[in-house]
N, C-alpha and C positions, 0 to 999 in steps of 0.2 A: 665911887663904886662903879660908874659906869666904864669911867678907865679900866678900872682894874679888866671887866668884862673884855674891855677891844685889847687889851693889849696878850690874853689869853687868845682871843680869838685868831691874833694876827700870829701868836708864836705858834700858834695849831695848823694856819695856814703856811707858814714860813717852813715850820717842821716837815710837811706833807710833800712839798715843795721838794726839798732835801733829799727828804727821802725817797721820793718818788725816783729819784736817779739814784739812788741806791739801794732800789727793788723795795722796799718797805713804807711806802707812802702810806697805807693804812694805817699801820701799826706807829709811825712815826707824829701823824697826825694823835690820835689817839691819845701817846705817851705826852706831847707836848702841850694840848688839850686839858688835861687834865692836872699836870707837874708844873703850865708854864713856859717862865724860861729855861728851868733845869731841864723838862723832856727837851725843849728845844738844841739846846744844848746836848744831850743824848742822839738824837739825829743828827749834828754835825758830828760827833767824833767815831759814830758806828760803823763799825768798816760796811756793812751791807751783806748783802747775798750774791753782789754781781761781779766779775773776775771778766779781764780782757781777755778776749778772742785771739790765740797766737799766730793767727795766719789774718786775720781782718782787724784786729784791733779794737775791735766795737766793745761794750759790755756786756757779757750774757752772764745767764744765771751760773751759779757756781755749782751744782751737781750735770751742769749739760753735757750728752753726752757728744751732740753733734751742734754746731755753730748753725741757729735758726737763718743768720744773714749769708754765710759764705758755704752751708753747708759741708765741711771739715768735718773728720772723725775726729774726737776729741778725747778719744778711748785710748790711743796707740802712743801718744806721745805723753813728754812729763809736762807738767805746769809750772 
């Protein structure tokens, strides 16, 4: 039983992990927590909420309207 416990614990952390590079680290943590391996699993194949920056290339959020790191209008061009 105690396994069962770490190995929930560690997919909770591994998920958060995940996620967390792909804007969802709560939610991911959370799902995998509770699911396991299958949330965990759920964090890796979830696209995210984050979309490359096309003049910096970094990851920002996917509704931004201006790049936090390179400052770009992200309004005028297409994605």
């Amino acid at each position: 039983m105690d396994i069962a416990v770490i190995i929930w614990l560690v997919c909770g952390i591994a998920a958060a992990i995940i996620g967390s590079q792909k804007g969802e680290g709560c939610a991911a943590f959370f799902f995998a927590f509770l699911l396991g391996p299958l949330g965990l699993l759920l964090a890796i194949f979830s696209s995210g909420n984050r979309k490359p920056c096309p003049y910096f290339k970094e990851k920002i959020h996917r509704d931004a309207v201006v790049c936090p790191r390179c400052r770009q209008d992200l309004s005028t061009g297409k994605q």
